[in-house]
C-alpha positions as CSV (number, residue, x, y, z in Angstrom):
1,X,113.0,126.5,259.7
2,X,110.9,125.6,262.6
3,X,107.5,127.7,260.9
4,X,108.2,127.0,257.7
5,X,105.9,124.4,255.7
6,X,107.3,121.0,254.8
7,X,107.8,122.1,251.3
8,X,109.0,124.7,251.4
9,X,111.2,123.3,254.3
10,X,112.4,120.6,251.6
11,X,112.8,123.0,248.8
12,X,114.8,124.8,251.3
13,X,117.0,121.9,251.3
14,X,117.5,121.6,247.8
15,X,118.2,124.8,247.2
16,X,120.6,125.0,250.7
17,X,122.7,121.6,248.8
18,X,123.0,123.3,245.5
19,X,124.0,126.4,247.1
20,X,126.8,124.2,249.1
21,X,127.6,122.1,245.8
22,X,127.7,125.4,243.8
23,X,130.3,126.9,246.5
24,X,132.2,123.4,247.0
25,X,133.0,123.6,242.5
26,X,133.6,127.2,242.8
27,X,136.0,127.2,245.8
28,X,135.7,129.4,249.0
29,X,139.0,131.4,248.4
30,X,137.4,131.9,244.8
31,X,134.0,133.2,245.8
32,X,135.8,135.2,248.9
33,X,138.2,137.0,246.3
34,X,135.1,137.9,243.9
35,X,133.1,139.1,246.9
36,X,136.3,141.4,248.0
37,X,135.6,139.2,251.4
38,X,137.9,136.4,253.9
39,X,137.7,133.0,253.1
40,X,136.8,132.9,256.8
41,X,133.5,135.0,256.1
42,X,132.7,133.1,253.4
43,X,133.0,129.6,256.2
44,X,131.0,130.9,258.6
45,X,128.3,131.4,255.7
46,X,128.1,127.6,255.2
47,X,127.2,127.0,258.7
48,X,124.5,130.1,259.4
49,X,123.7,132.1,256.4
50,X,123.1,129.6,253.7
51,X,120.3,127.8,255.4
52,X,118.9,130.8,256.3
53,X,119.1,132.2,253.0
54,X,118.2,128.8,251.1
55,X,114.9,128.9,253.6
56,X,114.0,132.6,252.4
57,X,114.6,131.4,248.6
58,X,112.3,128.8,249.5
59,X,109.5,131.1,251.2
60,X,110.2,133.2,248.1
61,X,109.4,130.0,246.1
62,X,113.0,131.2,244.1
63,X,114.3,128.2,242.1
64,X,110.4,126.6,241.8
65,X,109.4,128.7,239.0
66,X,112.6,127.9,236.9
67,X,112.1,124.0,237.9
68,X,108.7,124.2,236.7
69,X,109.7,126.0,233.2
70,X,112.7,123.6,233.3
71,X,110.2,120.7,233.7
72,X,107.5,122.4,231.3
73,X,110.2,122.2,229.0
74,X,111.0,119.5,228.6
75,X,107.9,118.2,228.0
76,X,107.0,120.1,225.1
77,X,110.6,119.0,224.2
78,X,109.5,115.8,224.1
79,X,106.1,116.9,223.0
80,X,107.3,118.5,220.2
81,X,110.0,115.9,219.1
82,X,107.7,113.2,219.8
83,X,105.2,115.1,217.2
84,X,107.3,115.6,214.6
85,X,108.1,111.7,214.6
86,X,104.7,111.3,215.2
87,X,103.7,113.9,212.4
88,X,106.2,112.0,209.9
89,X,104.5,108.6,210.6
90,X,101.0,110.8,209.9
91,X,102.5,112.5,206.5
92,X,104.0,108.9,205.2
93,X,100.2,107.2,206.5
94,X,98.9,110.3,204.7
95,X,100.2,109.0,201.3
96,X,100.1,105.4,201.8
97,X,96.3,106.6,202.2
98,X,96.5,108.9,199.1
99,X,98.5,106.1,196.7
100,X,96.2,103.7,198.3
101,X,92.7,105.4,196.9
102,X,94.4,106.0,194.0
103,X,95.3,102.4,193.5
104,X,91.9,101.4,194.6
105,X,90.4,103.9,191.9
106,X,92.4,102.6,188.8
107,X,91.0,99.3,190.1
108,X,87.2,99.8,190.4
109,X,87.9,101.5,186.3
110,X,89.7,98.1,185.2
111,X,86.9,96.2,187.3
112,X,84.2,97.8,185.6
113,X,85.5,97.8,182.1
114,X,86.2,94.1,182.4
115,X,82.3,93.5,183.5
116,X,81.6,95.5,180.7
117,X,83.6,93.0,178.5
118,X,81.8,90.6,180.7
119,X,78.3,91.2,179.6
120,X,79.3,91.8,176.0
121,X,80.9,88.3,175.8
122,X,77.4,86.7,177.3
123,X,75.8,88.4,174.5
124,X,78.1,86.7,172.4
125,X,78.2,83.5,173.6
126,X,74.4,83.1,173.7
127,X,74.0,84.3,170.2
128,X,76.6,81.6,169.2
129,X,74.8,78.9,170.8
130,X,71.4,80.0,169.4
131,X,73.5,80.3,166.2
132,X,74.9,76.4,166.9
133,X,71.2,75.7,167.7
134,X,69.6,76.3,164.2
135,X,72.9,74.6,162.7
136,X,71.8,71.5,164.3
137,X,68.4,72.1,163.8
138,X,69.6,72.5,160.0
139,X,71.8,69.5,159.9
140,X,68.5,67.3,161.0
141,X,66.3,68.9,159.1
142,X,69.0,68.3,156.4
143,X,69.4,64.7,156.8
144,X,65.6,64.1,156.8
145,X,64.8,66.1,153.3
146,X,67.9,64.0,151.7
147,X,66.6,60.9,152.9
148,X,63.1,61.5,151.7
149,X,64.7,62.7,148.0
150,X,63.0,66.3,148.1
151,X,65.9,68.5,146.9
152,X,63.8,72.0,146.0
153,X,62.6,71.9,149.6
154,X,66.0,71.4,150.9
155,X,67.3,74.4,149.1
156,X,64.4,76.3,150.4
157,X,65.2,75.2,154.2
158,X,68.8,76.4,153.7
159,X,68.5,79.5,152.2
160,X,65.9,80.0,155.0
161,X,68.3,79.4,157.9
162,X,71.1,81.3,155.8
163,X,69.0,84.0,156.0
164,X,68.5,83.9,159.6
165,X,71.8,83.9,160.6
166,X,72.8,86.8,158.9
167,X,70.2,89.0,160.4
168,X,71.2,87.2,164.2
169,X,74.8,87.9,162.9
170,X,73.4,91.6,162.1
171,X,72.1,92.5,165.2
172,X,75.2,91.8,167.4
């Protein structure tokens, strides 16, 4: 182990305990029996050959590959379950965004239609008070013609301003 790198001289390590866990689970007689070997073989193996075959797994970079995928994995694991949270939250912002515009649209029509309604009742309201306007100019002009006794000119004045509100009353 003495050339080795320091990784690879700690991978060796990691591999050399799993190797040692692996045989501990398994049993010695076990892995003796399916090797057609002695259990003493198999002892001996733990003290010289495993090292020396965890270093050359090492060397061989054996066990780094599958850590990596193992690791890679698991990140698009996460990637990918984290996405598809992420991609609901996206779809139900989607149409909140979609029933929001659609919302917004059905506003600006009722918003327009009630300036529409808006402008037409200004109309309105300022042909009624040009309308109240001549009735008061009527009423005075009324009240001065009765006081001065002239009834064919009063007739005249009313039938005048009768006139005149018809055709204002026409025109809206």
């Amino acid at each position: 182990m003495e050339h080795s790198t320091s990784r690879n001289k700690c991978e060796a390590r990691r591999i050399e305990t799993w190797l040692l866990n692996q045989m501990a689970l398994r049993g010695v007689t076990n892995i003796a029996k399916a090797l057609g070997m002695d259990k003493s073989s198999i002892t001996r193996w733990k003290e010289s050959m495993v090292p020396k075959m965890a270093l050359l797994l090492a060397e061989l970079e054996y066990g780094v590959v599958d850590e990596d995928v193992a690791r890679v994995s698991a990140v698009i694991a996460s990637a990918v379950t984290n996405n598809r949270a992420g991609g609901e939250v996206i779809t139900h912002y989607k149409e909140q965004v979609v029933l929001l515009k659609a919302t917004n649209d059905e506003l600006r029509k009722e918003n327009n239609e009630l300036r529409e309604r808006r402008e037409k009742d200004l109309q309105r309201i300022s042909h009624l008070e040009s309308d109240i306007r001549i009735i008061k100019s009527s009423l005075r002009m009324l009240i001065a013609i009765t006081q001065a006794g002239r009834d064919e000119e009063f007739r005249g004045q009313v039938s005048a301003m009768l006139t005149k509100l018809e055709e204002d009353r026409d025109e809206t």
